[in-house]
N, CA, C and O atoms as CSV, one atom per row, in Angstrom:
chain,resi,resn,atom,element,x,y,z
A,1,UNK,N,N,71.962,86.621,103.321
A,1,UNK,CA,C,72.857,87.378,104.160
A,1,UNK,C,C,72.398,87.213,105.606
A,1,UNK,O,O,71.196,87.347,105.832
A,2,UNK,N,N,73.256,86.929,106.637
A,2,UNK,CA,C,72.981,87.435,108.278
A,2,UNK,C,C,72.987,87.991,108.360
A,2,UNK,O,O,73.729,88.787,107.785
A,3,UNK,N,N,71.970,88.297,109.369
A,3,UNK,CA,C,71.849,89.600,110.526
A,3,UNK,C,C,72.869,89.570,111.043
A,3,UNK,O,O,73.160,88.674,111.835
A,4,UNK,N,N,73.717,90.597,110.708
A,4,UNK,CA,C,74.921,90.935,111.803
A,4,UNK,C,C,75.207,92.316,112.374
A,4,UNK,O,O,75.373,93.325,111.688
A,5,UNK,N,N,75.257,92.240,113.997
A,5,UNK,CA,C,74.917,93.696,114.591
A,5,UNK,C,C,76.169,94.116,115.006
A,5,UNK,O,O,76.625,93.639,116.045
A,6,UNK,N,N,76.730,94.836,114.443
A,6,UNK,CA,C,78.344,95.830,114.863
A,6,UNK,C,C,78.271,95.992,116.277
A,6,UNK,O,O,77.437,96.827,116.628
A,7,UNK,N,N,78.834,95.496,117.081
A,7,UNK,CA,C,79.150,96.174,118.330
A,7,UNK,C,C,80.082,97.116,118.811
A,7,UNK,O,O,80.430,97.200,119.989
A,8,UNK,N,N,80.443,97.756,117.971
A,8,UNK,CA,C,81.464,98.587,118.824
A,8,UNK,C,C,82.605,98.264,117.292
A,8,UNK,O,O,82.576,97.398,116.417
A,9,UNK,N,N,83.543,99.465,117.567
A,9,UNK,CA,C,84.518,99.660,116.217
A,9,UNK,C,C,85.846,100.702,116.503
A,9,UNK,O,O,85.684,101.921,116.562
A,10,UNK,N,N,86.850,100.213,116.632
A,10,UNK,CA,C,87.561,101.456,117.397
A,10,UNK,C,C,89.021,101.254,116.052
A,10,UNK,O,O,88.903,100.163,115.494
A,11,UNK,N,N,89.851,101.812,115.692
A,11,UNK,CA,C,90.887,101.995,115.123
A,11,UNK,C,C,90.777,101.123,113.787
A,11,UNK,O,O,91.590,100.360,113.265
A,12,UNK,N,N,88.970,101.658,113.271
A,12,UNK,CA,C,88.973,100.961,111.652
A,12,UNK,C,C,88.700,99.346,111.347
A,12,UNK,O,O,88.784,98.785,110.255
A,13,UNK,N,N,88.289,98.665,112.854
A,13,UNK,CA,C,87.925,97.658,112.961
A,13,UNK,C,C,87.323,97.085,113.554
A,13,UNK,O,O,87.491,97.105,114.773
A,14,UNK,N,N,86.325,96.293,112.964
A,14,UNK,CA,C,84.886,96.014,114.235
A,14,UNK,C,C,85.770,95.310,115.932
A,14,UNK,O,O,86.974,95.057,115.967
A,15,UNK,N,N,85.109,95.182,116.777
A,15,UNK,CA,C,85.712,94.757,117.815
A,15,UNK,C,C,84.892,93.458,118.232
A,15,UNK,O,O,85.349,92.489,118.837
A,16,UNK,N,N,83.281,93.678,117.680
A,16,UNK,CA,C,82.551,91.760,117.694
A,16,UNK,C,C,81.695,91.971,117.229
A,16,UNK,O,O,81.589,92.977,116.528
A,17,UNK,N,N,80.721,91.123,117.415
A,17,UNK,CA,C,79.584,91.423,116.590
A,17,UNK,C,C,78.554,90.430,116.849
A,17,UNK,O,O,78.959,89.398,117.385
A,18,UNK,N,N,77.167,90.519,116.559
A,18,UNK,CA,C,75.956,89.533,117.128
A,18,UNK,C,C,75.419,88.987,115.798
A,18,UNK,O,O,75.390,89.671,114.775
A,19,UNK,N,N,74.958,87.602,115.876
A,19,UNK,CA,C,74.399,87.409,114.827
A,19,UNK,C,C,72.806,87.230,115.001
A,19,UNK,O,O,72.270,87.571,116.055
A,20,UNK,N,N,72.269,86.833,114.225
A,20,UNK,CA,C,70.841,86.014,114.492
A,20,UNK,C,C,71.146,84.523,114.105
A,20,UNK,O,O,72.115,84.144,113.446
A,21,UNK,N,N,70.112,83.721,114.649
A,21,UNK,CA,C,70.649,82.468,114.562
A,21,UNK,C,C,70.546,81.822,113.206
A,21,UNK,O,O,69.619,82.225,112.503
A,22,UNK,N,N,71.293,80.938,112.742
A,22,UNK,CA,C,71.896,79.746,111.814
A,22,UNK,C,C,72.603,79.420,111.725
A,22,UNK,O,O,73.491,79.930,112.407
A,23,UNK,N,N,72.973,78.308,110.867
A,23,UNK,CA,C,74.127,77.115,110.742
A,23,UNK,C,C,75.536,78.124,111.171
A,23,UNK,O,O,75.922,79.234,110.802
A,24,UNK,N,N,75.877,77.441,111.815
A,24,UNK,CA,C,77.747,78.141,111.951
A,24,UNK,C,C,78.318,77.366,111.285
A,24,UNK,O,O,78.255,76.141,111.391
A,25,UNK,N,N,79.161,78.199,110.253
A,25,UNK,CA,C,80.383,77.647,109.406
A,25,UNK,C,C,81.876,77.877,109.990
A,25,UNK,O,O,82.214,79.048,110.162
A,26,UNK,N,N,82.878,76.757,110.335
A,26,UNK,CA,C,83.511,77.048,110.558
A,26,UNK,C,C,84.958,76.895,109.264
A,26,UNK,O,O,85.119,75.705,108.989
A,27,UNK,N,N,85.709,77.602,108.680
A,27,UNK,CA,C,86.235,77.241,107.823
A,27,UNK,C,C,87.459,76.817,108.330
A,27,UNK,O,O,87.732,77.076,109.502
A,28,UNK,N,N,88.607,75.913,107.292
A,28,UNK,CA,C,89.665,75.794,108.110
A,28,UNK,C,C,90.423,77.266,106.963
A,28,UNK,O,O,90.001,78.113,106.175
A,29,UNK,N,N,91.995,76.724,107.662
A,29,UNK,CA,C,92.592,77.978,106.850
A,29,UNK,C,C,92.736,77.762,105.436
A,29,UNK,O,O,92.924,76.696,104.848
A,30,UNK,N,N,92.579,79.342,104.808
A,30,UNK,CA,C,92.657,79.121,103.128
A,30,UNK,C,C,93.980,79.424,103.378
A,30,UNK,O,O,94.500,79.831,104.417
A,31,UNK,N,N,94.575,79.118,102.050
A,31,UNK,CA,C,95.911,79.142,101.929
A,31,UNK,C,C,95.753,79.809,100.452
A,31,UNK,O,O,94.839,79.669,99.639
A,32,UNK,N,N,96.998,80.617,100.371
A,32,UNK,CA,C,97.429,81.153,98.847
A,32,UNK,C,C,97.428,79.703,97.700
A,32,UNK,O,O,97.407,80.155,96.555
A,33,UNK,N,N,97.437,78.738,97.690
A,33,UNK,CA,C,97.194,77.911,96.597
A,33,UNK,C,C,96.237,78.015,95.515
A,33,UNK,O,O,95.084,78.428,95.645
A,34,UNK,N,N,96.794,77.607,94.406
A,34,UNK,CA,C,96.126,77.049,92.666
A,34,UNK,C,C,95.370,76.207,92.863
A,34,UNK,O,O,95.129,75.844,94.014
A,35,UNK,N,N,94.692,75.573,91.629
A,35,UNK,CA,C,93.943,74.852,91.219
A,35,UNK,C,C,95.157,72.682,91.584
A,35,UNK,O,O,94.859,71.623,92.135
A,36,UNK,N,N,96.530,73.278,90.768
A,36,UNK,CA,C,97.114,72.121,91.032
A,36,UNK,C,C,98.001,72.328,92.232
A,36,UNK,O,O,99.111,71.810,92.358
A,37,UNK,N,N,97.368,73.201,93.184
A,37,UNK,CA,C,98.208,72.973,94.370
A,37,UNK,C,C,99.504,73.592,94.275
A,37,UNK,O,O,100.320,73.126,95.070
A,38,UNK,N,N,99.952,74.574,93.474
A,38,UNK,CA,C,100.866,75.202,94.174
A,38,UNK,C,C,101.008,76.764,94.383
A,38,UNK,O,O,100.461,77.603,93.668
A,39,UNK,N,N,101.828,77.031,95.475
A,39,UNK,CA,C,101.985,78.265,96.157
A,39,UNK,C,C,101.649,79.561,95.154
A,39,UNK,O,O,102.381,79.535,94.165
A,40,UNK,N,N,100.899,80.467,95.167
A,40,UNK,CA,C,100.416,81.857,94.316
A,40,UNK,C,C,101.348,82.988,94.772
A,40,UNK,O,O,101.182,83.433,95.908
A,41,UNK,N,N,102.265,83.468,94.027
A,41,UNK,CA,C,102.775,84.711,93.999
A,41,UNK,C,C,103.728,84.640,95.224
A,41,UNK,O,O,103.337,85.519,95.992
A,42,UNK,N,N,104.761,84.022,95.743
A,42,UNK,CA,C,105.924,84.403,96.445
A,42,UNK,C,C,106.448,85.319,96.901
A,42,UNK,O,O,107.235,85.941,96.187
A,43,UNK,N,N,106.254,85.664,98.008
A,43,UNK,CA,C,107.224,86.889,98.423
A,43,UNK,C,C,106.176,88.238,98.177
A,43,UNK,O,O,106.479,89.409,98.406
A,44,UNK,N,N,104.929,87.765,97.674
A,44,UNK,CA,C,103.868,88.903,97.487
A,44,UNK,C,C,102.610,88.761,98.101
A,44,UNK,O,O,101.637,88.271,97.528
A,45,UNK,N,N,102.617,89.395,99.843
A,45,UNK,CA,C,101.580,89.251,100.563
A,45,UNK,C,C,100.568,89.665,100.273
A,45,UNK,O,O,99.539,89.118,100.669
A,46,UNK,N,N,100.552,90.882,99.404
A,46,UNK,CA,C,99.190,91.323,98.682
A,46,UNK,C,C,98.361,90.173,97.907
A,46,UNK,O,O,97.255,89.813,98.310
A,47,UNK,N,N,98.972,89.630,96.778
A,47,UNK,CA,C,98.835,88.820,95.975
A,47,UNK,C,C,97.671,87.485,96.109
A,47,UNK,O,O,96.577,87.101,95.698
A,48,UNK,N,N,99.547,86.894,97.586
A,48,UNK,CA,C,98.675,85.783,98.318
A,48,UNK,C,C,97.578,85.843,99.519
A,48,UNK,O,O,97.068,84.887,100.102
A,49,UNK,N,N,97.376,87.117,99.707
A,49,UNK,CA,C,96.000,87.536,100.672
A,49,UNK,C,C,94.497,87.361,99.663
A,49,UNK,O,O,93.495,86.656,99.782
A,50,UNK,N,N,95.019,88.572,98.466
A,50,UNK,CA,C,93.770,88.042,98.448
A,50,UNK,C,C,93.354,86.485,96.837
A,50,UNK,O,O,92.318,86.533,96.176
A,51,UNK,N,N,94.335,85.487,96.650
A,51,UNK,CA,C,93.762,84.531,96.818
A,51,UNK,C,C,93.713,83.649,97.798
A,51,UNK,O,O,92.865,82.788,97.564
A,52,UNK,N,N,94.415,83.465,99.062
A,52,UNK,CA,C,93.817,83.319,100.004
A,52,UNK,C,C,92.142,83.763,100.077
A,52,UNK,O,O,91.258,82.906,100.052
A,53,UNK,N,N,91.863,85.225,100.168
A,53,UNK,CA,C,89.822,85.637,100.244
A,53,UNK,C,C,89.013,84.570,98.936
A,53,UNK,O,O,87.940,83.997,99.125
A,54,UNK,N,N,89.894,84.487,97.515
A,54,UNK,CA,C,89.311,83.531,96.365
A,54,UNK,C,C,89.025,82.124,96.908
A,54,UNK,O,O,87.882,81.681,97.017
A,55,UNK,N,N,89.672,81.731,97.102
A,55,UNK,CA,C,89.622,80.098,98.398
A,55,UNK,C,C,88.687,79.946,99.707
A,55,UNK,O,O,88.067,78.976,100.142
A,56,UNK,N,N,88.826,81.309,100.181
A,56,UNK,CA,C,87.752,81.077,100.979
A,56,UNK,C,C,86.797,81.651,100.953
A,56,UNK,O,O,86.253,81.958,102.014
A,57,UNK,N,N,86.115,82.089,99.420
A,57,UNK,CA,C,85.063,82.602,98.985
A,57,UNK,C,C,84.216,81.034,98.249
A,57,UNK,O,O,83.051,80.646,98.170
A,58,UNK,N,N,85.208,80.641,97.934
A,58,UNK,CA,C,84.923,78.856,97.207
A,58,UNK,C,C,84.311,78.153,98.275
A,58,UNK,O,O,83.280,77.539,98.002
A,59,UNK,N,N,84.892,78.109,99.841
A,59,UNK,CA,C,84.955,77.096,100.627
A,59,UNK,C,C,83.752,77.540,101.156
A,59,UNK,O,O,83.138,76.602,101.665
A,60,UNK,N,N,83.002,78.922,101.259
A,60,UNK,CA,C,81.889,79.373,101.699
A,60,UNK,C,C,81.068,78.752,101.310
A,60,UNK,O,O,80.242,78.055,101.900
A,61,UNK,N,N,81.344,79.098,99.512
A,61,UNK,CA,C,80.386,78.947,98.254
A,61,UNK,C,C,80.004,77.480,98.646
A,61,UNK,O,O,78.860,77.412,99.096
A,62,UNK,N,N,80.712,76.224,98.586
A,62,UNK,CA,C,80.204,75.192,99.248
A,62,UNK,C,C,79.742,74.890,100.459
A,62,UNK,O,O,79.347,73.758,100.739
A,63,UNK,N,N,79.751,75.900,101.309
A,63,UNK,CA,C,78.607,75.419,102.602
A,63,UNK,C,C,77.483,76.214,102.662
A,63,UNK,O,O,76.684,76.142,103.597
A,64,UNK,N,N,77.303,77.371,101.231
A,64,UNK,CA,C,76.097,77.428,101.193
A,64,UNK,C,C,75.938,79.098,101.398
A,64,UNK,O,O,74.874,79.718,101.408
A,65,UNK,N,N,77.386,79.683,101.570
A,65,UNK,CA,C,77.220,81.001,101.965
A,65,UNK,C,C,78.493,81.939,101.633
A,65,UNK,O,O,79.562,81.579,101.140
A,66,UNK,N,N,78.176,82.986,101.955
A,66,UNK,CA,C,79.475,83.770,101.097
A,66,UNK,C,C,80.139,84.452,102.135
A,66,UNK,O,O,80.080,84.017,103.285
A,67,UNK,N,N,80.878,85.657,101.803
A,67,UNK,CA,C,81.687,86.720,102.425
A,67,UNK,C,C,80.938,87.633,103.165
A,67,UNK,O,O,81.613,88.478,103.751
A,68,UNK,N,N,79.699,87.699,103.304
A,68,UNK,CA,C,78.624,89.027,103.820
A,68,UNK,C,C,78.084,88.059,105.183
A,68,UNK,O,O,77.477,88.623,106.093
A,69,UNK,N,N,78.330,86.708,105.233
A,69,UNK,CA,C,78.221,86.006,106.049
A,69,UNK,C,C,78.967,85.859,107.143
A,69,UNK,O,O,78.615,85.352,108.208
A,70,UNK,N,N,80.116,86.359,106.835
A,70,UNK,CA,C,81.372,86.150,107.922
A,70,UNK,C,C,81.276,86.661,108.733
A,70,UNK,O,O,81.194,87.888,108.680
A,71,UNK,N,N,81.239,86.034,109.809
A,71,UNK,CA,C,81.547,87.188,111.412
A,71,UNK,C,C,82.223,87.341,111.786
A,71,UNK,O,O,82.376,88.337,112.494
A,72,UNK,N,N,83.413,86.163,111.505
A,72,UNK,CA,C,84.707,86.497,111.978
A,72,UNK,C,C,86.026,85.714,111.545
A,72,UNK,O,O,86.143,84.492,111.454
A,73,UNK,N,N,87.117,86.811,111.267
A,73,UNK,CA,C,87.989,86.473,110.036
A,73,UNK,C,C,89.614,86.525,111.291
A,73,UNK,O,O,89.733,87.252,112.277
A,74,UNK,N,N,90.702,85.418,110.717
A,74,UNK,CA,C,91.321,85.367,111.528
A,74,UNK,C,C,92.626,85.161,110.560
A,74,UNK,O,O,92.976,83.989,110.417
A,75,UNK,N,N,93.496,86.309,109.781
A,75,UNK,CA,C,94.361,86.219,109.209
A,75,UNK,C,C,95.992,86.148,109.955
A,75,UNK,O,O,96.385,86.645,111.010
A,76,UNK,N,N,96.602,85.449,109.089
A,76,UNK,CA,C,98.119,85.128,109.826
A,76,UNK,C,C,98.872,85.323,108.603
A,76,UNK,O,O,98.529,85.076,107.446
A,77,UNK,N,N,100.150,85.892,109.130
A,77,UNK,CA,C,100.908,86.866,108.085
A,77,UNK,C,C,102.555,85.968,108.833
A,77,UNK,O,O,103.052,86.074,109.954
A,78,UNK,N,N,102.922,85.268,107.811
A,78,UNK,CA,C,104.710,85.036,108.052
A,78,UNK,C,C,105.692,86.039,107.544
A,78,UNK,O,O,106.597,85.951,106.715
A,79,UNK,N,N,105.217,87.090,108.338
A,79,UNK,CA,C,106.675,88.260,107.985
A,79,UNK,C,C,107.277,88.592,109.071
A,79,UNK,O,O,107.156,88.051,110.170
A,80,UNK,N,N,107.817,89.326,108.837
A,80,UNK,CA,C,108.744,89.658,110.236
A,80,UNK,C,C,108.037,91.363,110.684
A,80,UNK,O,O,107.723,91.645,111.841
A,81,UNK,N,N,107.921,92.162,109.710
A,81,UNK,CA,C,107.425,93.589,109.494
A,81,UNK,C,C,106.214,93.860,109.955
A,81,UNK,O,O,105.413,93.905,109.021
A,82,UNK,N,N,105.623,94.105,111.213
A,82,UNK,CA,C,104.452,94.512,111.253
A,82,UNK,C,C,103.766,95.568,110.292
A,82,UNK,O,O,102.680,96.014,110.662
A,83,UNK,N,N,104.433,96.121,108.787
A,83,UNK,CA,C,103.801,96.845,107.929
A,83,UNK,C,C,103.243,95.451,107.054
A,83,UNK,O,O,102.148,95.322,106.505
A,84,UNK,N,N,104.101,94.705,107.104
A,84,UNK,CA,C,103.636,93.612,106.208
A,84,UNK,C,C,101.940,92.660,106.522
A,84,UNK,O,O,101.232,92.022,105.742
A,85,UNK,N,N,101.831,92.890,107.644
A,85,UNK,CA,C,100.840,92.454,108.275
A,85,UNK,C,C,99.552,93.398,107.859
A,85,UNK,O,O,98.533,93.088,107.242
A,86,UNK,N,N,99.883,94.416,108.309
A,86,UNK,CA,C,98.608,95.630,107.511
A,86,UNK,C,C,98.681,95.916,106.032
A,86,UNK,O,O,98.130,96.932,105.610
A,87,UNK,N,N,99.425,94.966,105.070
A,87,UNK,CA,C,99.627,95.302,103.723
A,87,UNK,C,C,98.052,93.822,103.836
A,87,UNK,O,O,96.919,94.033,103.406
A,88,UNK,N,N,98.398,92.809,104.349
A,88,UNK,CA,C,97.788,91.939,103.716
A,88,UNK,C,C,96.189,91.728,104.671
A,88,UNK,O,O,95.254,90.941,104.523
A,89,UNK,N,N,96.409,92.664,105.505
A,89,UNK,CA,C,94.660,93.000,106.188
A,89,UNK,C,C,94.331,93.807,105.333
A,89,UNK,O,O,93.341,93.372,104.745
A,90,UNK,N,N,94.848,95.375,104.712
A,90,UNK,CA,C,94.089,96.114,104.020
A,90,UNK,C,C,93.801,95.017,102.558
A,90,UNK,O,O,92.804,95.250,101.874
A,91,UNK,N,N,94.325,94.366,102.342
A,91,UNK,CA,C,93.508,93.192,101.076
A,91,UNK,C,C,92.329,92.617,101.618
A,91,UNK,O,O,91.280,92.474,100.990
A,92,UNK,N,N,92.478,92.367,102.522
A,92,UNK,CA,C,91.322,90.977,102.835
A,92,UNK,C,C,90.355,92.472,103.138
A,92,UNK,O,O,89.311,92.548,102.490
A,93,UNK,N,N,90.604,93.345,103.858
A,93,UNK,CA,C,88.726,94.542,104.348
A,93,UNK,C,C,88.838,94.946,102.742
A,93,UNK,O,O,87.661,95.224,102.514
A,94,UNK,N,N,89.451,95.119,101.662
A,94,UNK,CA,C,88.988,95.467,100.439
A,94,UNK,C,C,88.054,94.476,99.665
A,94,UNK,O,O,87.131,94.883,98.960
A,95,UNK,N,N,88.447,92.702,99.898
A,95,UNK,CA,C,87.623,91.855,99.624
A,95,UNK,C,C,86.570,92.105,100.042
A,95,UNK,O,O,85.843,92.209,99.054
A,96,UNK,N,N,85.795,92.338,101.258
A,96,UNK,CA,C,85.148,92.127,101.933
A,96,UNK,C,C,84.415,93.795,101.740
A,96,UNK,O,O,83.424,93.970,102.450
A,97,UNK,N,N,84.741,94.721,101.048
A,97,UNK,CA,C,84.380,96.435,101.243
A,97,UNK,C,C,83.219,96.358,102.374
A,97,UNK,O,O,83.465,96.188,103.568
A,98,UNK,N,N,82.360,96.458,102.014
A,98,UNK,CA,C,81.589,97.788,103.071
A,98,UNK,C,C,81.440,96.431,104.154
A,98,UNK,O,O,81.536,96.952,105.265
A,99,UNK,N,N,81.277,95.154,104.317
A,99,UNK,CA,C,81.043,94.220,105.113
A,99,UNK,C,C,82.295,94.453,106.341
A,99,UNK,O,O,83.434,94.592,105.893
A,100,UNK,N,N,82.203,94.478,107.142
A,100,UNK,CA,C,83.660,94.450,108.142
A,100,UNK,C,C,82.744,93.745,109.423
A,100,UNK,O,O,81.810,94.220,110.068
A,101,UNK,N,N,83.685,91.888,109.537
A,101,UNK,CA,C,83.545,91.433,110.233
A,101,UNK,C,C,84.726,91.351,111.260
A,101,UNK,O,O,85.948,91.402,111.124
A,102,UNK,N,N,83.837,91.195,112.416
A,102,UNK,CA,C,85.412,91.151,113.845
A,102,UNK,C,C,86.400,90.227,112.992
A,102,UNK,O,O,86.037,89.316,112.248
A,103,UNK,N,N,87.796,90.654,113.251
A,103,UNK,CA,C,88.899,90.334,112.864
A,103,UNK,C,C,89.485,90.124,113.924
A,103,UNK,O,O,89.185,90.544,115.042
A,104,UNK,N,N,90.712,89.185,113.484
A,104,UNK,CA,C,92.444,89.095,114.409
A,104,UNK,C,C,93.573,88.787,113.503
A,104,UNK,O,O,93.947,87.718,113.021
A,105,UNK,N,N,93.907,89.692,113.421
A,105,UNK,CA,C,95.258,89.698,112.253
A,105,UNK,C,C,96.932,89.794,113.750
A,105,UNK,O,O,97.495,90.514,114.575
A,106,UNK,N,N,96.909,88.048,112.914
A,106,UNK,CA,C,98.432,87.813,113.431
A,106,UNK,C,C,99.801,87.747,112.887
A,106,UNK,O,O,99.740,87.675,111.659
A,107,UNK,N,N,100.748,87.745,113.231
A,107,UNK,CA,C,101.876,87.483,112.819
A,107,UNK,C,C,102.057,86.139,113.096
A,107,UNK,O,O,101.225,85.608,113.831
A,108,UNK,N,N,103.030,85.437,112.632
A,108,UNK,CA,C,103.063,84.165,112.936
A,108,UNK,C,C,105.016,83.766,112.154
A,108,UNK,O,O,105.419,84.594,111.336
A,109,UNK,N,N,105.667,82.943,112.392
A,109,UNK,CA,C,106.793,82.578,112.223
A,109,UNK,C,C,106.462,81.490,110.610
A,109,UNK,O,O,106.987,81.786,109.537
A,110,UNK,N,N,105.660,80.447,110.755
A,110,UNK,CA,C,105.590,79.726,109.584
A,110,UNK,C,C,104.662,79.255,108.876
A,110,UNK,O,O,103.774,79.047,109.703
A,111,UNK,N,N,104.236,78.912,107.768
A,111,UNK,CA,C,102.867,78.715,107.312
A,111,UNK,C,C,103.703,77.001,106.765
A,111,UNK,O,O,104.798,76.442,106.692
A,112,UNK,N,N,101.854,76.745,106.428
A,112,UNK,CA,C,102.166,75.274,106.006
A,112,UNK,C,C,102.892,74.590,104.814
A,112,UNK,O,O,103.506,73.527,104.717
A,113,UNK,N,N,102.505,75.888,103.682
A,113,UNK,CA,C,103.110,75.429,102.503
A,113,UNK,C,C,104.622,75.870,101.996
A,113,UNK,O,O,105.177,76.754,102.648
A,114,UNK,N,N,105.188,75.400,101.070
A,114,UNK,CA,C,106.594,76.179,101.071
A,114,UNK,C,C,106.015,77.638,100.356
A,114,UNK,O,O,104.940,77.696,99.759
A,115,UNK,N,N,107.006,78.869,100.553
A,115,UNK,CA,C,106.804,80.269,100.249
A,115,UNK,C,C,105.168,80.866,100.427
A,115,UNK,O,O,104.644,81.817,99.846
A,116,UNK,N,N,104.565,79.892,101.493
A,116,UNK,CA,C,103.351,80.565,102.033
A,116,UNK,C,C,103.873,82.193,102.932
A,116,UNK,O,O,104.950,82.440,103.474
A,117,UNK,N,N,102.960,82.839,102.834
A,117,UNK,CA,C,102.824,83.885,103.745
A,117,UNK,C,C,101.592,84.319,104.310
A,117,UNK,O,O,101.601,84.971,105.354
A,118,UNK,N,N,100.596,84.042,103.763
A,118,UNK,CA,C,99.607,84.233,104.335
A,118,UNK,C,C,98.479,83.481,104.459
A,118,UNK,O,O,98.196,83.159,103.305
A,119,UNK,N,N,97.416,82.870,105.442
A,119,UNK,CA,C,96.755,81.873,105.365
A,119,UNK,C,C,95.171,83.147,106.137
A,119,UNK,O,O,95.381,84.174,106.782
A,120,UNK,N,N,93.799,82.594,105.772
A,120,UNK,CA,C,92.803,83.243,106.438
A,120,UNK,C,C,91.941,82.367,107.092
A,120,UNK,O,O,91.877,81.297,106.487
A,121,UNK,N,N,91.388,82.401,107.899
A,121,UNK,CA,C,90.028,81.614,107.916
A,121,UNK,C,C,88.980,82.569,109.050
A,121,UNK,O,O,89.111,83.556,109.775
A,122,UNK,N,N,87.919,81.609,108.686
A,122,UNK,CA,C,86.809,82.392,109.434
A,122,UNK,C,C,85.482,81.260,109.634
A,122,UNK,O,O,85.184,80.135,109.232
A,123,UNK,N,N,84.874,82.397,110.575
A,123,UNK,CA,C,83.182,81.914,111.073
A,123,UNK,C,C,82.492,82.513,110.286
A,123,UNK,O,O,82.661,83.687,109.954
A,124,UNK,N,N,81.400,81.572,109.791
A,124,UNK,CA,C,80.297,82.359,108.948
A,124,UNK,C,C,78.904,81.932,109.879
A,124,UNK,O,O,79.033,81.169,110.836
A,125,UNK,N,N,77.874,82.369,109.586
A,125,UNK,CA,C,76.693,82.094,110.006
A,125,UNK,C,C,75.690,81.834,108.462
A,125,UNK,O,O,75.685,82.682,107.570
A,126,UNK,N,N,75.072,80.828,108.395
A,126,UNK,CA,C,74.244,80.664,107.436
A,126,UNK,C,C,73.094,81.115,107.939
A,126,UNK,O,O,72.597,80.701,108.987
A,127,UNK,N,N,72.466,82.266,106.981
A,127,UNK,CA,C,70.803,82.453,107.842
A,127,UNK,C,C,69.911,81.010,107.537
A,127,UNK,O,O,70.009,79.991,106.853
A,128,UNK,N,N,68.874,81.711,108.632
A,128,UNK,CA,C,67.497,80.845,108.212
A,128,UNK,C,C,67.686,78.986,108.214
A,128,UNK,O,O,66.847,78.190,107.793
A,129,UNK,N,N,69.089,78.642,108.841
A,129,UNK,CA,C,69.164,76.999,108.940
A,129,UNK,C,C,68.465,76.973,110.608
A,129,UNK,O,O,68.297,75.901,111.190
């Protein structure tokens, strides 16, 4: 696990945070996708949030580090509903429970895959590299 120092936290969400030094992971975006590549649960941002967090718990798992590592998580939501947007952040801080790394939860018009809605990615820090 990193050392990671909360700086500051205002409306239920860290605002940044310090690490100690090691490897920076940068992930690209997870996407709601399967094993054979296609789209998870349609039209269900809950669903596809958090396998979206399953994907990029994998993509960690191969550089050596997990979810307690993350410093910073950058989710994008294709809805129109700004409730829809806080349906599929409160998934990803439940993945993540007591860990809460700085976030930016966006809205966005289109994702890459067909009936995508939600994509995540993030910075991790590997200790001790």
């Amino acid at each position: 696990m990193s050392s990671v120092q909360i700086n500051g936290s205002s409306g239920g969400h860290t605002s940044s945070a310090t690490v100690s030094p090691g490897a920076l992971i940068f992930t690209a975006g997870a996407a709601p996708i399967d094993a054979e590549g296609a789209t998870v649960a349609p039209g269900d941002v809950t669903r596809q949030a958090h396998q979206c967090m399953a994907n990029l718990r994998d993509a960690l798992a191969d550089a050596g580090a997990d979810l307690t590592d993350v410093v910073k998580v950058t989710v994008y939501v294709a809805e129109k509903l700004q409730a829809d947007l806080v349906v599929a952040w409160d998934a990803v801080t439940e993945e993540f429970g007591d860990h809460k790394p700085a976030g930016t939860l966006l809205g966005v018009t289109v994702l890459a895959y067909d009936d995508q809605l939600v994509e995540i990615e993030a910075v991790a820090v590997r200790p001790g590299s």
